[in-house]
N, C-alpha and C positions, 0 to 999 in steps of 0.2 A: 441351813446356814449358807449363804453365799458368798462364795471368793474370788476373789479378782475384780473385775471390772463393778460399776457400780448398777445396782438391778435397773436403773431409768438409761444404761448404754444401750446406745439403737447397735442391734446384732441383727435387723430383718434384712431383704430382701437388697434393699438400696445399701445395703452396709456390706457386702459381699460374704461369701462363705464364713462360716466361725467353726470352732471346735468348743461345744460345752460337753464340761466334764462331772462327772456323778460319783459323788463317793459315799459309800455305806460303813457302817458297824454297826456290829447287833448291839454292845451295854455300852454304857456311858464309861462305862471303864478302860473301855479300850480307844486307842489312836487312831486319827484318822490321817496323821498326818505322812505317811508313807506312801499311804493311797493320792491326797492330794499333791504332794511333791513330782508323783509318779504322771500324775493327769498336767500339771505343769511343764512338766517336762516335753512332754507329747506337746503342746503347742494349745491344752486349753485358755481361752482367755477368760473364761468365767467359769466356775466349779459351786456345782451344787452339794451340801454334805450335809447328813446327817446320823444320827444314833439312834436305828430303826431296828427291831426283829425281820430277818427275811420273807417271816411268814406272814407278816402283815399285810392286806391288802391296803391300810392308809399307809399312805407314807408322802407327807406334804411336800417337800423336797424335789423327789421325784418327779410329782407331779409339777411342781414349778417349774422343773427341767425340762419335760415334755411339752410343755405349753411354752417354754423358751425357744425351743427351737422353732429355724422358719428351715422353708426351701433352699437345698444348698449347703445348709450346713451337719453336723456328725456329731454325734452325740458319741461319746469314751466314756466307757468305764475302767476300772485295773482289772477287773476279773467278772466274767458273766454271771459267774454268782450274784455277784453283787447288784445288778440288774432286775433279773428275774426268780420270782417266789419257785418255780418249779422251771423243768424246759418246757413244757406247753408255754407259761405266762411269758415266758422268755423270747417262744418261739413268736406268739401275738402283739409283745411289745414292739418289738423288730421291725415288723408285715408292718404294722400300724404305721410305723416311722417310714416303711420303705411306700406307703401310699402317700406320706405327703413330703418324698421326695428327700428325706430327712437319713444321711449315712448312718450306720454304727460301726465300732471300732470296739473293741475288746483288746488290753494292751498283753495283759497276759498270755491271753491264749494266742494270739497275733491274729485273729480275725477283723478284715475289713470290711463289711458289705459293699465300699466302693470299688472292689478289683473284682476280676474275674474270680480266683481262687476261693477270698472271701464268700462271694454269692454261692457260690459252688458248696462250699461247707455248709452254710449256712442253711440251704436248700436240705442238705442232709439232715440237720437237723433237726428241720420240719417234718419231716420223713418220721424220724424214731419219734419226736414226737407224736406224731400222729398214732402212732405203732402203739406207745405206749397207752395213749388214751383210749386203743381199741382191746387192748389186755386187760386194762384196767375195769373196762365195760363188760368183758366176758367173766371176768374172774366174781364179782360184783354181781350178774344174773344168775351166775353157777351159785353163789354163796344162799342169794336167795332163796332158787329152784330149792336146795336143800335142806332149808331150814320151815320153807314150807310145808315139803315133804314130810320131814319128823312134827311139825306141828301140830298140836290139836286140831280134831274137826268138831262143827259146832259152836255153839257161842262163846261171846268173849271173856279170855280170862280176864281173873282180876288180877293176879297178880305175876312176876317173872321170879323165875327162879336164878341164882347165882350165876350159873354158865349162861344162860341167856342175856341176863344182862351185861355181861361181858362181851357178847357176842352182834349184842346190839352195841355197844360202843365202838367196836372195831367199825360196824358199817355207818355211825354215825361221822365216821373220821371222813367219810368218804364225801368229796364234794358233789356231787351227783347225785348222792340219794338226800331226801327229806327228812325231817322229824315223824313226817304222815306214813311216809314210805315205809320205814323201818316197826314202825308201832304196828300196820298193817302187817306188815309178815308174821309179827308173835303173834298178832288178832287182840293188840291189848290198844288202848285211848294212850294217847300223846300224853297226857299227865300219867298215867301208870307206868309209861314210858320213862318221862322224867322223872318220877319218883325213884322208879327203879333204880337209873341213873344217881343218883340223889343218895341213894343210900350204897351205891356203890363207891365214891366218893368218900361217906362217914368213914365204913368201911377201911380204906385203904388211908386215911388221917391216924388208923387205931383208936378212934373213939370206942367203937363197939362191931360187934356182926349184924349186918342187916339181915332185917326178917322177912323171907322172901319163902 
């Protein structure tokens, strides 16, 4: 949903600096209008909103906001959350923006990438991010190394047993590994995989215990 200015105002280049503003919540139940009050306030002239989950990777709004912005002008949110799915996606939307010259502002946290302090932080950022995606890679090859290790040798099973399948869920959460990947560790086919899956699910609805 867009507010303020109408979407056909020239906010490019020839129109000088702008301030577009982004505003999230997760259910339709909840207000957005604290948030946009808050990005009004700050001096946006046009405000993008919508009623998204964070975890989404759609989120049309967003996107309309990012392809709004030109050179020059700063993209505001009320809170960094509300931006980015995780701090890496957070950390890459940012870089993204700061390649086409494009500010961000965070009104909560008071972060500006146009100041020195701003960048400074923000750099930090990058930093744990990074950190964390390297933890997240060794924790993830340990889980594997292990599960190898207790696993059958020999041909494939057919079927997974209860803690496997649970165990394969935990790494399916993982955005990094495959459906292939993970089915390869137990040594079991990507549908025995999903079955498993499948019946772990029944499972936990209380229909019945899967037979594993």
């Amino acid at each position: 949903m867009l507010d303020g200015l109408d979407a056909t105002t020239d906010h490019g280049p020839n129109a000088g600096s702008a301030r577009i503003g982004y505003a999230r919540v997760s259910t339709a139940d909840q207000s957005l209008d604290a948030q946009i009050d808050a990005l009004k306030m700050a001096g946006c002239s046009v405000i993008y909103s919508e009623h998204a989950s964070g975890t989404k990777d759609t989120r049309p709004e967003l996107a309309q906001a990012l392809k709004a912005v030109r050179s020059g002008d700063t993209l505001v949110v009320w809170r960094l959350d509300r931006l980015g799915r995780n701090l890496s996606h957070l950390v890459t939307t940012v870089n993204d923006l700061a390649k086409r010259q494009v500010g961000f502002e965070s009104l909560t946290e008071k972060i500006d990438t146009g100041s020195a302090v701003g960048e400074l932080v923000f750099n930090m950022f990058a930093t744990l991010a990074q950190f964390e995606r390297q933890l997240n890679s060794e924790r993830t090859k340990s889980a594997l190394d292990a599960l190898r290790a207790r696993g059958r040798k020999g041909g494939r099973k057919a079927t997974l047993s209860l803690k496997q399948i649970r165990q394969a869920k935990t790494l399916m959460d993982d955005p990094e590994l495959t459906a292939n990947d993970v089915a390869k560790t137990f040594g079991v086919s990507r549908a025995t995989l999903y079955n498993g899956l499948k019946r772990l699910k029944v499972d936990a609805s209380g229909d019945h215990q899967p037979t594993v």
